[in-house]
N, C-alpha and C positions, 0 to 999 in steps of 0.2 A: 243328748243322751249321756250316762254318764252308770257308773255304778256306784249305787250309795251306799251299799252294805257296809263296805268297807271305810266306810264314814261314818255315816250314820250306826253303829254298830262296832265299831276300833276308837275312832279317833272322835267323841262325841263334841269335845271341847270346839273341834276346828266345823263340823258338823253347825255346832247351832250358832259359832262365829259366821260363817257366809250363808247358812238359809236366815238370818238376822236382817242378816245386811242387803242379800237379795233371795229374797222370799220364793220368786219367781223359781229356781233349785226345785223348790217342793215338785212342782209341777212338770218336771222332765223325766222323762223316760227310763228306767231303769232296767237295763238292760243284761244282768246279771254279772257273776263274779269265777273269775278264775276257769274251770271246768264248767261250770253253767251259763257261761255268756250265751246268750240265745244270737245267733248270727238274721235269721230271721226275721227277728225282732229290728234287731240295727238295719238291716236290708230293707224291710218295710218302712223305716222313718226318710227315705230315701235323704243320706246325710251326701254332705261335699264330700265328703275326704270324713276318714276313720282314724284317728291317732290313739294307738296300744303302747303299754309298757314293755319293752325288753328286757331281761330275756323270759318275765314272766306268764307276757299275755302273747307272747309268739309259741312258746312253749302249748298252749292249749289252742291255739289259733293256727297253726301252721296246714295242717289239713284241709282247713275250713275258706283259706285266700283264695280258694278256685272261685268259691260263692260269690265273692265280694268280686271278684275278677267278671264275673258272669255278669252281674248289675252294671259294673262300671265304674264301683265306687273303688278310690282309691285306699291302700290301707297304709299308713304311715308309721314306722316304730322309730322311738326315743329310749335311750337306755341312760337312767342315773342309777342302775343298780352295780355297774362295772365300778365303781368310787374310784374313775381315773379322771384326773386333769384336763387329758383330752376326749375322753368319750363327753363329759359333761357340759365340755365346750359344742363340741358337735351338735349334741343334741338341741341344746339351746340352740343354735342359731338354725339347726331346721324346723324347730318349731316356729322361731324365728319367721322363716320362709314363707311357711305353710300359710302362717297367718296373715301373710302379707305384709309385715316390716322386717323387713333383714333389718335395717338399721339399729332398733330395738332389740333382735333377736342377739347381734354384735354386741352391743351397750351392755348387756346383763351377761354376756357371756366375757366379755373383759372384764367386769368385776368383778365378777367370780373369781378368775384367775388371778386377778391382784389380791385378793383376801387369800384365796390358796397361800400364793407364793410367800403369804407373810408367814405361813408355817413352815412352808416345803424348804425358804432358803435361810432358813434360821437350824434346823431338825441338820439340814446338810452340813452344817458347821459342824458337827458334832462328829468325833473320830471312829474309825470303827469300835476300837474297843471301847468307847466309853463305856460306862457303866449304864445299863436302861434299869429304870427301875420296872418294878414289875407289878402290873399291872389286872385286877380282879374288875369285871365288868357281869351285871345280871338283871333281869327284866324285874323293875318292882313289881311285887304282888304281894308286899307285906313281909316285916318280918317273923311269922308262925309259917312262912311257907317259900321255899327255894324257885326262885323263878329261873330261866334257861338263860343261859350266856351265850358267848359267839366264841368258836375257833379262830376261823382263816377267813372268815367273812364279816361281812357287815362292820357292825361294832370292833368286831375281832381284828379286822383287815387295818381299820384306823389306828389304835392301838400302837400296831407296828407302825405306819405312816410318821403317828407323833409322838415316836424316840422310847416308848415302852415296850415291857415286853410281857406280854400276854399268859397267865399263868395257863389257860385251855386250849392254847394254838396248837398241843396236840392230840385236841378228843376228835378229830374227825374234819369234814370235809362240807357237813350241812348247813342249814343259814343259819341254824340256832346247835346246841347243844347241851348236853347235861353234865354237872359236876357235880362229885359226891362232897356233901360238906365236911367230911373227912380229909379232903384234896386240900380243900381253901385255907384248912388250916394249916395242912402240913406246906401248902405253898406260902403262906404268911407274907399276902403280897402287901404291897409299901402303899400303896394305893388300889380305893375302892369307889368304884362310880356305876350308879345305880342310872337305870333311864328310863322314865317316869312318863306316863299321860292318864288320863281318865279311865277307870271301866268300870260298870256297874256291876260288876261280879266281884267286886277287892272294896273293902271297905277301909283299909289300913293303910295300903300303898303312899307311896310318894308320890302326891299331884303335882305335873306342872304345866303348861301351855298355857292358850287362851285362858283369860280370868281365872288363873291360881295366884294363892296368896301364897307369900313366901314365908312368912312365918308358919304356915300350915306345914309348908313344905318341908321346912327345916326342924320339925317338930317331929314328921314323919321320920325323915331321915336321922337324925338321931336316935330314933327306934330303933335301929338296926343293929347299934351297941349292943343292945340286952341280950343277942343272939348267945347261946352255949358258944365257947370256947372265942367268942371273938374281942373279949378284953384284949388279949394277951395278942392278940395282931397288931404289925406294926403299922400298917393303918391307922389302926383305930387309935393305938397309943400316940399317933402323929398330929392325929387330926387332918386326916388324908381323906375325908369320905365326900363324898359330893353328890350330885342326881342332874339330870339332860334329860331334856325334853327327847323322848323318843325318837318322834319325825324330823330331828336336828342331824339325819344322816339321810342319802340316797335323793337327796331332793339339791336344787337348784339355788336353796341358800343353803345348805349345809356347812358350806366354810364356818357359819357360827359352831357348830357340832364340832367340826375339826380343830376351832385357835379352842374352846373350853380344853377340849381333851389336853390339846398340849398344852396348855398354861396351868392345868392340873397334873400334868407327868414332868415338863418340865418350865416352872414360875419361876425360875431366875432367866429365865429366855424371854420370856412375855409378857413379861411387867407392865408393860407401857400398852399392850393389846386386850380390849374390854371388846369381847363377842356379841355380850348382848349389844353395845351401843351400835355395834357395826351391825348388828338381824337389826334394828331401830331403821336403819338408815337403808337399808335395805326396800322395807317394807313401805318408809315413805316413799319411797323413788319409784319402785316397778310395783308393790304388789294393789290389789284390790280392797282390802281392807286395813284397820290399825294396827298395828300391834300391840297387844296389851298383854296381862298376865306377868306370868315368870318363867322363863323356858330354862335357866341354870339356878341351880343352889350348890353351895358347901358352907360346911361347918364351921370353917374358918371366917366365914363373910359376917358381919355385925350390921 
């Protein structure tokens, strides 16, 4: 069982990436999303063990453990939404558990932490006052229309992790946020990074993931110039603009999400660190399918 909305329906690229590959997908239980999870439903497929996301699907699920506690099925929570070092590791090795290889579960959760620490002890080198440059981040959806940014979270949170500094860290407290494009200019951050996937609602957006082309990509993204008043940004006058694949955060490769960031806020640190080849290497080692497409673009790339 699984919920596909949020696949089939967000992320369509990675959607018809594994029902491709195994088709079988189609034919699993859909068991709903968020506030609509049917408990029910998952009760009646009589599963082993139940694994939710923290702290999203405890958040609507927390009421409801009695049910599952009544069947006997166990309910397991993993959290890669904390974007720490160590919750990420944790998680990983109790899924690890669950599945029945620690070994495996150990294996991918050490390298994770080696891709980390090749940002965390490089960023650490840096003195307090350095100078962070400052940093604009927002959901493509074309440039005729202002997509949401992150404060203190998500996107927002990495930001600060890789040596920048976050021109909306202080609009609030929620996982997304709003900025008046009146802000971005008077903030005239040095750098700008757009994060990009499929949706059939944006027709103009920055595509990237599974089977994107990067010159598409990069075609898009240079769109974004034309915007009123964003000549005269020093971004744009720098050639600081760039695009990430969206789901390159909160996930168990993400360290590719985290070296982009900082080798975009700070490239005389990471010259020698290529993200995409290390998601490459990644994907042949642990995951299920290829990796193909373009998960990073900038403007600067030839």
């Amino acid at each position: 069982m699984w919920i596909s909305w949020s696949w089939e329906g967000r992320r369509e690229d990675a959607w018809a990436t594994y029902t491709t590959a195994y088709p079988q997908l189609l034919d699993i239980a859909d068991v709903g999303y968020n506030d609509n999870i049917n408990v029910e439903t998952i009760i009646a497929l009589e599963p082993d063990v139940v694994l939710m996301s923290a702290p999203v699907n405890y958040t609507f699920m927390e009421t409801q453990l009695d049910k599952f506690d009544a069947a006997g099925i166990p309910v397991v929570f993993f959290n890669f939404h904390a974007q720490t070092l160590e919750m990420h590791r944790a998680s990983m090795e109790l899924i690890g558990k669950v599945m029945g290889d620690e070994a495996r579960g150990k294996e991918i959760a050490d390298y994770y932490e080696e891709q980390m620490n090749l940002v965390y002890d490089r960023i650490a080198g840096l003195s307090e006052d350095a100078e962070r440059p400052s940093v604009y981040m927002e959901f493509s959806m074309g440039p005729g229309q202002y997509g949401n940014t992150w404060s203190t979270r998500m996107w927002g949170a990495l930001i600060a992790q890789c040596g920048g500094r976050n021109i909306a860290a202080d609009l609030g407290d929620a996982n997304s946020v709003e900025i008046a494009p009146e802000q971005i200019i008077a903030e005239n951050p040095d750098i700008i990074i757009f994060t990009a996937s499929p949706r059939n609602d944006v027709s103009d957006n920055v595509v990237l993931g599974y089977g994107a082309d990067a010159e598409a990509a990069r075609a898009a993204l240079r769109s974004y110039e034309t915007r009123t008043g964003w000549d005269s940004l020093n971004a744009i006058q720098n050639g600081r603009l760039s695009g990430i694949y969206h789901d390159l955060s909160r996930h168990i490769f993400d360290f590719a999400g985290t070296q982009f960031l900082a080798k975009q806020i700070h490239p005389e640190l990471f010259a020698d660190v290529d993200p995409e080849a290390n998601l490459a290497d990644f994907f042949a080692w642990y995951m299920p399918v290829e990796l193909d497409g373009v998960w990073t673009v900038a403007l600067e790339d030839k």
